[in-house]
C-alpha positions in Angstrom: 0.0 0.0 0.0 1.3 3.6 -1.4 1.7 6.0 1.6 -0.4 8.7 1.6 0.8 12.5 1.5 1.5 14.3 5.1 2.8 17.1 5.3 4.0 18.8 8.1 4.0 22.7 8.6 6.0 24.2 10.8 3.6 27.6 11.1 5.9 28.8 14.0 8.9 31.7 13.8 11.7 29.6 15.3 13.0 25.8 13.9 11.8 22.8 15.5 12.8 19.4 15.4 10.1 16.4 15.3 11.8 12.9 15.8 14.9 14.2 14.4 13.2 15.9 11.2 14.3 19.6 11.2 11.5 21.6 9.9 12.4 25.4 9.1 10.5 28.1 10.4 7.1 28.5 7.6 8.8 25.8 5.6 6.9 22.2 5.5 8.1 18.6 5.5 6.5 15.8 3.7 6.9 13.0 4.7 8.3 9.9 3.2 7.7 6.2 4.5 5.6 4.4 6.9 8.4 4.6 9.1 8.7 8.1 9.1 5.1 8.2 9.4 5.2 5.9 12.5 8.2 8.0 14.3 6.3 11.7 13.6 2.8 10.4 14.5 3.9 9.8 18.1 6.4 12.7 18.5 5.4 13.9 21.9 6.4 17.5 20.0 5.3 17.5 17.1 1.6 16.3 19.2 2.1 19.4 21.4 2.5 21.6 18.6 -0.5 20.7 16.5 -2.8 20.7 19.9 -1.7 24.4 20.8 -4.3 27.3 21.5 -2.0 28.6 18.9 -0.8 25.7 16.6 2.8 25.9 15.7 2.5 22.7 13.7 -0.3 21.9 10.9 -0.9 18.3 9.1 -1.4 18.7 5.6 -3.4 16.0 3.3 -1.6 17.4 0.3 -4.8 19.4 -0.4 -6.5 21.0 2.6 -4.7 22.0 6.3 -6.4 20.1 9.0 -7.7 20.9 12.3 -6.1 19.6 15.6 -8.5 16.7 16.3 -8.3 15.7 12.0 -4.7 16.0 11.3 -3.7 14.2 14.4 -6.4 11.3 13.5 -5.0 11.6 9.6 -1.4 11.0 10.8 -1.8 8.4 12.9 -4.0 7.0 10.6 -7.0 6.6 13.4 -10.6 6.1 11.9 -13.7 6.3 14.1 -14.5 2.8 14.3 -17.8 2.8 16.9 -21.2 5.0 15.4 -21.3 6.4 18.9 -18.2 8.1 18.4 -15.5 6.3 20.1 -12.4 5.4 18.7 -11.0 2.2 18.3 -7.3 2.2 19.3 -4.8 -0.1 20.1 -2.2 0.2 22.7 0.9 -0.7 22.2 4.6 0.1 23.2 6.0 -1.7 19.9 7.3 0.5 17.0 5.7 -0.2 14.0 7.3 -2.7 12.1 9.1 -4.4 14.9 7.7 -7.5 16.1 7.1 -9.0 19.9 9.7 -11.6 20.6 9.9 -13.5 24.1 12.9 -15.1 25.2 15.0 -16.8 27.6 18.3 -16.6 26.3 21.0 -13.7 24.3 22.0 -13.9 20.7 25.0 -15.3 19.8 28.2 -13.2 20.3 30.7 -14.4 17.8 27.9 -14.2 14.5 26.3 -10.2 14.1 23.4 -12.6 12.0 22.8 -15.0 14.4 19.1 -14.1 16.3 17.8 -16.2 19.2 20.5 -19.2 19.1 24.1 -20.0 20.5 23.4 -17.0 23.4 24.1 -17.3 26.8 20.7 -19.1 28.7 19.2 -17.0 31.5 19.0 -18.9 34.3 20.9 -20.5 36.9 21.6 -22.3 39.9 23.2 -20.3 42.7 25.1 -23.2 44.7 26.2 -22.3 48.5 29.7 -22.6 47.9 29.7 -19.8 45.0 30.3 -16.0 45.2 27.5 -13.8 47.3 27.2 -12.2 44.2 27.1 -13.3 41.4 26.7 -11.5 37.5 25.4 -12.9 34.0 25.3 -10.7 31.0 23.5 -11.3 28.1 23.8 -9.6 24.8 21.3 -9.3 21.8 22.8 -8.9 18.2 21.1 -5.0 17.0 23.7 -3.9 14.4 21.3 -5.1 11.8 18.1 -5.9 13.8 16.6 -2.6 15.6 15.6 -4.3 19.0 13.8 -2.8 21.9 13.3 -4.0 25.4 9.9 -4.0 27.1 9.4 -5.8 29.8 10.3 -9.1 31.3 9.6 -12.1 34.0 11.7 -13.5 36.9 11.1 -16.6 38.8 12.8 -17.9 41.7 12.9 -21.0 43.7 14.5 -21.3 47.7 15.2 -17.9 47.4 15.5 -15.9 51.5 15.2 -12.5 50.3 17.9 -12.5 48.0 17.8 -9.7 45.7 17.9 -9.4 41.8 18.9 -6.1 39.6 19.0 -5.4 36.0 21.0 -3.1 34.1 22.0 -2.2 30.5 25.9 -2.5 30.2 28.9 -1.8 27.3 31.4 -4.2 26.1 34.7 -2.8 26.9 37.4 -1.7 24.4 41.3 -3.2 25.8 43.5 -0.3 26.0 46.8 0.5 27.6 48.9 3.7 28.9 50.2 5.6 25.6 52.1 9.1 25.0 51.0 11.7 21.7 48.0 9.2 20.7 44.2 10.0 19.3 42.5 8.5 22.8 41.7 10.1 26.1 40.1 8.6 29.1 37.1 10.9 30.4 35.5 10.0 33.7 38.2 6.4 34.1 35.4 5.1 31.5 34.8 6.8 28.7 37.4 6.7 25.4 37.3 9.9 23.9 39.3 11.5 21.0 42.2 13.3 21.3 44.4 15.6 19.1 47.4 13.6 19.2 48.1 14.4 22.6 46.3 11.1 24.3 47.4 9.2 27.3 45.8 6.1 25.9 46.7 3.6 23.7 44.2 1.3 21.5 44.7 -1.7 18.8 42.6 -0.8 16.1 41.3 -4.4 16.0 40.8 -3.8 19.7 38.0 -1.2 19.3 34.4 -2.2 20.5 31.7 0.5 19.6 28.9 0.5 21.3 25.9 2.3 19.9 24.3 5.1 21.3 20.5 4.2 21.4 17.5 6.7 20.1 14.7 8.2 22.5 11.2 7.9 22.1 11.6 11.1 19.9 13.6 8.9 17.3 16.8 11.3 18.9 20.2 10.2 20.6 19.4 10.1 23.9 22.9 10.5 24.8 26.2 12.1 23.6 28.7 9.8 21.4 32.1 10.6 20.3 32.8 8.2 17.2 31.4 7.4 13.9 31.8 4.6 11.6 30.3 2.7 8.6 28.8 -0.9 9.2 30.0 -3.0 6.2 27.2 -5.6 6.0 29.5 -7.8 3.8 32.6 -8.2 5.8 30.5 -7.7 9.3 32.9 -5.4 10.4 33.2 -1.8 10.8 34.9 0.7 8.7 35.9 4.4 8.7 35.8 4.9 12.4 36.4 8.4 13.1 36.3 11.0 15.9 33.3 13.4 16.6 34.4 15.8 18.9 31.1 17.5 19.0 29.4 14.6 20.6 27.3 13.9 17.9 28.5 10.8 17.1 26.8 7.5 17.0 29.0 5.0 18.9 31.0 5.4 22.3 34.1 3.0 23.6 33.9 2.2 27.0 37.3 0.8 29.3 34.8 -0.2 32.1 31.0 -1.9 31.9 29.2 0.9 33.7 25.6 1.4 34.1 24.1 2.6 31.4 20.8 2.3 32.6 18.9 0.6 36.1 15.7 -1.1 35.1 15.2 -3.3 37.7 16.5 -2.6 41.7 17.0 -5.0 44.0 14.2 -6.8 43.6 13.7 -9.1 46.8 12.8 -13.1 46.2 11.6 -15.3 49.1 10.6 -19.1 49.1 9.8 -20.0 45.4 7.8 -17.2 43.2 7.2 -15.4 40.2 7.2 -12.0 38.8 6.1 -10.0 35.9 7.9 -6.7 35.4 5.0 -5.2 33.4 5.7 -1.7 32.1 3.8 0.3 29.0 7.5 1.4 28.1 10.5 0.4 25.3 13.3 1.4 25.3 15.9 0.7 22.3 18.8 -1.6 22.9 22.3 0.3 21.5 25.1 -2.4 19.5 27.0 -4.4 21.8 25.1 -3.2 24.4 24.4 -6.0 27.1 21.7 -6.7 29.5 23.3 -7.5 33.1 21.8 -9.7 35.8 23.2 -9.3 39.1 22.1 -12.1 42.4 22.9 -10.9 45.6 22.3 -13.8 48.3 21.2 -12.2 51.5 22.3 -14.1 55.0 23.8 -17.1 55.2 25.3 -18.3 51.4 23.2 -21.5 50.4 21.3 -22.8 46.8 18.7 -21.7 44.8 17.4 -21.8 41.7 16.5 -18.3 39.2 14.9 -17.7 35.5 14.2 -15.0 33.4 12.9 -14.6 30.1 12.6 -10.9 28.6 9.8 -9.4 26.0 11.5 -7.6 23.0 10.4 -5.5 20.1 12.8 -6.4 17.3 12.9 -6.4 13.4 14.0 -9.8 12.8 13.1 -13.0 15.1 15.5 -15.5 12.9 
């Protein structure tokens, strides 16, 4: 099916940017695929802008400008499906043309084109004599399958109180102490260029990027310092290159910090179950990994813990 014309006016006197479209002050926009379509429909923005007392933001149908309550419904491409009046929606966290995908294990590490097999499992069986605390990382393959994380389970058996928390997490980039080089260390985490005047050395077969992940807004939602081209032949990257501006789309990390807390310290007692529901998604970033972290409470001694995670992705296979 053809996509229909939008267009978007920007009616205001400054710039604005909808879901990283930059739309000049009385110039218009139109846009060009569903996925465009998808990303500008549910710009929290652009939404604000059409619903002003005073718009800033009009939908066009190619002919006519529409009103608030039609150009939002024409854009998101809402009919009123009840002849009372109420509209038929669907709610959903999941970016259109991504697909729900429930698992229990990673992708495999060593193959970028290898989705839901040869991962790590995510489950396992705390015996007394091991660690207090214990960590399991899994990673999901992204450079060429956009993936998403919603929301996930846990279950526990002959747990007392021990505590489970989830965070996202970068693969690390090997470096060592260097003199005159292009790499600084910001923070005693962050690898970030330099103007031959680094204190740190890296291998160029040594570099691990890890992507910088897009908001709801279809933005960055944080700063990166390199760029670089994906070759989808050889599965590796080329033309890596500094962006001192922090615009780039890839960071190298020296340590696996938190990137981001989704799930605290959540306590476990006797044998149980769990559903981390949420409305939310939020993208998963190349080689970015999802970290599970067991803290037995008391006196060390076995148990038994699961999880399996919901994910938006492109591909399932």
């Amino acid at each position: 099916m053809s996509l229909k014309t939008i267009i978007i006016k920007n009616v205001d006197t400054v710039d604005h940017t909808y879901a990283g479209q930059l739309i000049v002050a009385g110039e218009e926009h139109t846009v060009g695929d569903k996925t465009e379509q998808g990303k500008l429909a549910y710009s929290a923005l652009l939404n604000q802008h059409i619903w002003d007392s005073t718009p800033k933001a009009i939908i066009n149908d190619g002919v006519n400008d529409l009103d608030a309550t039609r150009g939002d419904k024409y854009i998101k491409d809402i009919e009123l499906g009840e002849p009372d009046g109420r509209i038929v929606v669907h709610q959903t966290s999941r970016k259109r043309g991504l697909i729900t995908y429930f698992t229990g294990c990673g992708d495999d590490e060593m193959d970028e084109t290898n989705i839901g097999s040869g991962g790590q499992m995510i489950n396992a069986h705390h015996l007394a004599t091991d660690m207090m605390t214990q960590s399991y990382t899994v990673y999901f393959n992204t450079i060429e399958n956009e993936t998403h994380m919603h929301e996930g389970y846990l279950q526990w058996k002959d747990a007392l109180n021990d505590r489970m928390t989830m965070e996202f997490v970068p693969k690390t980039t090997a470096t060592s102490a260097g003199t005159n080089t292009m790499y600084n260390l910001y923070g005693g985490y962050l690898v970030v260029p330099a103007a031959g005047d680094g204190t740190l050395d890296i291998n160029n077969m040594d570099r691990v990027l890890v992507g910088v992940p897009l908001n709801e807004e279809g933005v960055q939602a944080g700063a990166g310092y390199w760029d670089a081209d994906w070759n989808y032949t050889t599965k590796e990257f080329e033309n890596i290159t500094a962006n001192g501006s922090g615009t780039g789309k890839y960071n190298m990390f020296t340590v696996a910090v938190t990137l981001e807390r989704f799930v605290n310290k959540i306590c476990m007692l006797g044998s149980g179950f769990i559903h981390l529901s949420t409305s939310d998604s939020s993208m998963v970033g190349h080689n970015m990994g999802v970290k599970f972290t067991l803290a037995i409470m008391g006196t060390n001694h076995d148990m038994w813990w699961n999880s399996s995670l919901t994910l938006h992705r492109r591909k399932t296979n």
